[in-house]
C-alpha positions, -999 to 999 in steps of 0.1 A, spaced: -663 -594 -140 -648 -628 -146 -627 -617 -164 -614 -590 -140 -613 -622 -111 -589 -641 -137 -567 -609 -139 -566 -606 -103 -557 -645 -98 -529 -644 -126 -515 -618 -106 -517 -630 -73 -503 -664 -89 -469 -647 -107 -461 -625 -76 -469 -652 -53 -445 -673 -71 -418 -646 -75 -420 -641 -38 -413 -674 -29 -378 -676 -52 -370 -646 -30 -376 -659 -2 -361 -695 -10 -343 -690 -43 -355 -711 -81 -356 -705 -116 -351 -671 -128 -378 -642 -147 -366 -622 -172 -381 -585 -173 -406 -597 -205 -410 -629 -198 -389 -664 -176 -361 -675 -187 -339 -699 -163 -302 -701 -161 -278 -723 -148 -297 -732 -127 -327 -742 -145 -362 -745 -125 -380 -766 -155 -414 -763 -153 -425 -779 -181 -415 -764 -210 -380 -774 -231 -382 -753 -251 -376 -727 -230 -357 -698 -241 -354 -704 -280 -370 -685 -306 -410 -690 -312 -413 -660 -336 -387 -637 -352 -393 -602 -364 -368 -588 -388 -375 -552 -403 -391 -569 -434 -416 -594 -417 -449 -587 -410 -454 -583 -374 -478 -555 -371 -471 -549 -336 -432 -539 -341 -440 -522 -375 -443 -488 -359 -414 -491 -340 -391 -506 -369 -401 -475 -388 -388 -451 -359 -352 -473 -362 -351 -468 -400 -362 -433 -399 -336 -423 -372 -307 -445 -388 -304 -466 -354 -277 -491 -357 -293 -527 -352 -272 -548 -373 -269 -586 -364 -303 -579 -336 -341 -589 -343 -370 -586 -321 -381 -619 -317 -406 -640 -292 -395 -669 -269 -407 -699 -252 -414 -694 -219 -411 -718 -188 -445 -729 -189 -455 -744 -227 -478 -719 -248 -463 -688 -231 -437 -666 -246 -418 -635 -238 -401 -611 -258 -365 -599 -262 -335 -591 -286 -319 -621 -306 -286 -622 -327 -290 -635 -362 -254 -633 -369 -226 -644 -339 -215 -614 -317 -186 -609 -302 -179 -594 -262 -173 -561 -268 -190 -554 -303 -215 -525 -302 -245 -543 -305 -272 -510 -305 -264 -475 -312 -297 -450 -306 -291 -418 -316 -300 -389 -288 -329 -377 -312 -349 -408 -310 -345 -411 -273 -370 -395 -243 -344 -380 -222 -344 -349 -196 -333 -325 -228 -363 -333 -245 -387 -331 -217 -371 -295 -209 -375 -285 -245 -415 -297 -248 -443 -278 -243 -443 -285 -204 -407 -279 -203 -402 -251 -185 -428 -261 -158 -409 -292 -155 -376 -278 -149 -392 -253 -117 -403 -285 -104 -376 -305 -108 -356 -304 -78 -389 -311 -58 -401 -341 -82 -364 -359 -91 -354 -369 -120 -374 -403 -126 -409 -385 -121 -400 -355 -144 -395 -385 -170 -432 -401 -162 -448 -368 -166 -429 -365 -198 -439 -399 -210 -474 -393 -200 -473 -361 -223 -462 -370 -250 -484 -402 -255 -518 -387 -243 -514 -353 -246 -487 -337 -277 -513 -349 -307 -541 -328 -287 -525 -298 -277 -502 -293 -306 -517 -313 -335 -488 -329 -345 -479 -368 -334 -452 -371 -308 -417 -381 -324 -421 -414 -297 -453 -429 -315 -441 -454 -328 -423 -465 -295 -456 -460 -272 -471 -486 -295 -446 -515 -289 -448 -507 -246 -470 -524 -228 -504 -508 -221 -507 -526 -187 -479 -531 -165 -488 -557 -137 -468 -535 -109 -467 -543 -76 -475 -506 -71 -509 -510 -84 -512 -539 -60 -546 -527 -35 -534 -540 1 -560 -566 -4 -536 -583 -30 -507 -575 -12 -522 -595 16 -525 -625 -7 -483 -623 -13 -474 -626 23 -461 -663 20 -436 -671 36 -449 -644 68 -424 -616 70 -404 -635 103 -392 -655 77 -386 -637 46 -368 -595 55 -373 -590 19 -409 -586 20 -405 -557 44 -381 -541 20 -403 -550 -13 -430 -532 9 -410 -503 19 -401 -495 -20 -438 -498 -32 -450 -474 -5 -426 -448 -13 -432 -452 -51 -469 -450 -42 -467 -420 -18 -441 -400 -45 -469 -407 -73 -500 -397 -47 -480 -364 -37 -474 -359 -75 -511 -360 -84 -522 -338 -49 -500 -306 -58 -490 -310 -91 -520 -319 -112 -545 -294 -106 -514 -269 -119 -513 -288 -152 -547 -289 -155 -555 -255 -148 -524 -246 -174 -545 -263 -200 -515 -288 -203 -533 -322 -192 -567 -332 -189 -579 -345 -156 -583 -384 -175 -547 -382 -185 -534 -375 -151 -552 -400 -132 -533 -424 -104 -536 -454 -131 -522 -438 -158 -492 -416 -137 -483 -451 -123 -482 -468 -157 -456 -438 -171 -437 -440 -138 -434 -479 -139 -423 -476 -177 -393 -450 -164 -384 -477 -138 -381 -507 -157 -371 -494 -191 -352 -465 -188 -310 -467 -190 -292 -446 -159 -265 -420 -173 -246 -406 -139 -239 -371 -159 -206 -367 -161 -209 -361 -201 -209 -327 -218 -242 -337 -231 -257 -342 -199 -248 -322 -168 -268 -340 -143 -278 -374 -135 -307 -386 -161 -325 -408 -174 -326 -424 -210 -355 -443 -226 -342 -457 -254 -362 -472 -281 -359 -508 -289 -327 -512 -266 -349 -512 -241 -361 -550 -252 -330 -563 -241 -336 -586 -211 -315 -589 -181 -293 -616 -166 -271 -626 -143 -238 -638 -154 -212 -614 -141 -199 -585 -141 -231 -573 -122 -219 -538 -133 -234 -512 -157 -203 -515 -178 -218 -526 -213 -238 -492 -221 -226 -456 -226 -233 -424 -239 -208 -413 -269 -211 -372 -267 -194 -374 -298 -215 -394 -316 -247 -381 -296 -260 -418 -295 -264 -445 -266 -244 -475 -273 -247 -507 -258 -221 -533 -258 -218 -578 -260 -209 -584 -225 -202 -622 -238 -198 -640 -271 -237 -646 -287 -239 -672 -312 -264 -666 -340 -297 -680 -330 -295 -672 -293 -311 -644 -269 -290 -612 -262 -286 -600 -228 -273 -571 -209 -272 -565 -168 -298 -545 -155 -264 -539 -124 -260 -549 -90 -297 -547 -75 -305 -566 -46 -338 -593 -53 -364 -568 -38 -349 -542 -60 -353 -561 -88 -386 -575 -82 -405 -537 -70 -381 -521 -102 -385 -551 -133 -408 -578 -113 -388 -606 -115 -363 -620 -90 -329 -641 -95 -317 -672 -75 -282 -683 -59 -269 -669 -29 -247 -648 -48 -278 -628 -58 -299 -631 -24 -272 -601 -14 -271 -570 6 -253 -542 -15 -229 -521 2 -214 -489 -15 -178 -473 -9 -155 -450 -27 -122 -457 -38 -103 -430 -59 -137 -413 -67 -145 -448 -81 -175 -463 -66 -169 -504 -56 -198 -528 -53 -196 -553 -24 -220 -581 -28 -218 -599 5 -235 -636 -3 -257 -646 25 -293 -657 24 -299 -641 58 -292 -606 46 -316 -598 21 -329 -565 25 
């Protein structure tokens, strides 16, 4: 029990905290940890930001083992990258990302993941569940056809077929528990609401978001899981509120956007790529998904230097143009400047969409 009340106050304390940069704008969270940027909120710690621990293929660090053996055995294209820990803002923490042992230039391919070692709407059409997924589709969107997916194949593939899911040795470098704000009880949410709502629009907008995430997953479980179950496809445990959450908050923050204009993919999907999906976000410009692709000829997702990386430093990509409550209901983290306290307005020019950030504190939303 006390240790369930120290949960509960960690998370009231890093949302809390989170919320009040949206409101008023400090310091900045990467997705797997806090990292600041120009405009550095030290807290205490400066060290922030360099390596702690680094995890090449050949060192032991069990946890990544698994997942280094899925890179090797799919022949992903890592060279000059490690997985490595850093210092976080306050001393003793750390986070996790991608850093370059060798400099990088803007522009180099920095990750190639091949389409076979990837969770993507092909392979969730050609599982097991596959064709139940795809006569549900159009109902469930594309995001929540990847959770159930997700939740399959890491509960559910060893049981019902007896062979391990392709993905295991991904499932064992994601986080069990993701501290969403979806899984927030109203209780906690309570707890958030500093500044009150006059103040801060952002909250009403980082509420909205949560309680459509939260009524897509409770529809979701109502009509769809007592199909599965009675199909003899997922046990009741698996597809509990908790654990559909979990999968549907792994799609959200990990998971790379393809708009499906490629031969390979006809539609808009998603990708869940592993290991490129360590790479944390920030917020030096172009705040556009420029830097990733997928090659059709190739079949592989590559990911591009946006900037120069020396060796020895954290690599980064841009999660795109996504408003603060975006970013905080999506990844759980916010960004500061006014530039990035922005309403995001969408137009089409040539077929070409254009992103107009307009910078002004007062229109968060």
């Amino acid at each position: 029990q006390k240790s369930r009340a120290m949960e509960g106050k960690m998370k009231s304390l890093v949302f809390s905290a989170a919320l009040l940069l949206l409101t008023f704008g400090a310091g900045r969270c990467e997705r797997n940890g806090e990292v600041e940027d120009s405009n550095r909120l030290y807290i205490g710690n400066p060290l922030v930001g360099k390596p702690s621990r680094v995890c090449y293929p050949e060192a032991l660090c069990p946890e990544y083992s698994a997942l280094y053996e899925l890179v090797r055995f799919h022949n992903f294209s890592t060279t000059g990258l490690a997985i490595a820990d850093f210092h976080g803002s306050l001393p003793g923490t750390t986070y996790r990302g991608l850093l370059a042992t060798e400099s990088r230039k803007k522009g180099e391919v920095l990750v190639k993941v091949p389409l076979s070692a990837m969770l993507s709407r092909l392979s969730a059409l050609e599982s097991r569940i596959g064709s139940f997924l795809e006569i549900v589709e159009k109902n469930i969107g594309s995001r929540m056809l990847m959770a159930l997916h997700v939740l399959y194949e890491r509960f559910e593939k060893k049981k019902r077929e007896g062979v391990e899911s392709v993905y295991k040795g991904y499932f064992e470098s994601v986080p069990k528990d993701v501290n969403s704000l979806i899984l927030f009880t109203e209780e906690e949410l309570q707890e958030l609401q500093y500044p009150s709502a006059e103040k801060s629009p952002a909250l009403a907008s980082v509420n909205e978001m949560r309680n459509l995430a939260r009524q897509h997953i409770d529809n979701t479980i109502s009509v769809l899981a007592p199909i599965f179950i009675q199909a003899n496809s997922f046990d009741q445990a698996t597809l509990s509120r908790e654990n559909l959450t979990w999968a549907y908050t792994i799609v959200m923050s990990r998971a790379f956007s393809m708009a499906g204009h490629q031969s390979t993919f006809k539609r808009r999907t998603f990708l869940i790529a592993p290991y490129a999906d360590l790479f944390n976000h920030h917020s030096v410009g172009p705040f556009v998904r420029g830097y990733y692709r997928f090659n059709d000829t190739s079949k592989c997702l590559e990911i591009f230097a946006d900037q120069d990386y020396p060796a020895g430093s954290e690599v980064f990509i841009s999660y795109g143009a996504l408003t603060n409550p975006q970013l905080l209901v999506t990844y759980g983290f916010v960004l500061t400047g006014a530039s990035l306290l922005s309403r995001r307005l969408m137009c089409s020019l040539k077929r070409s969409p254009l992103i107009i950030d307009i910078i002004a504190d007062n229109l968060i939303t």
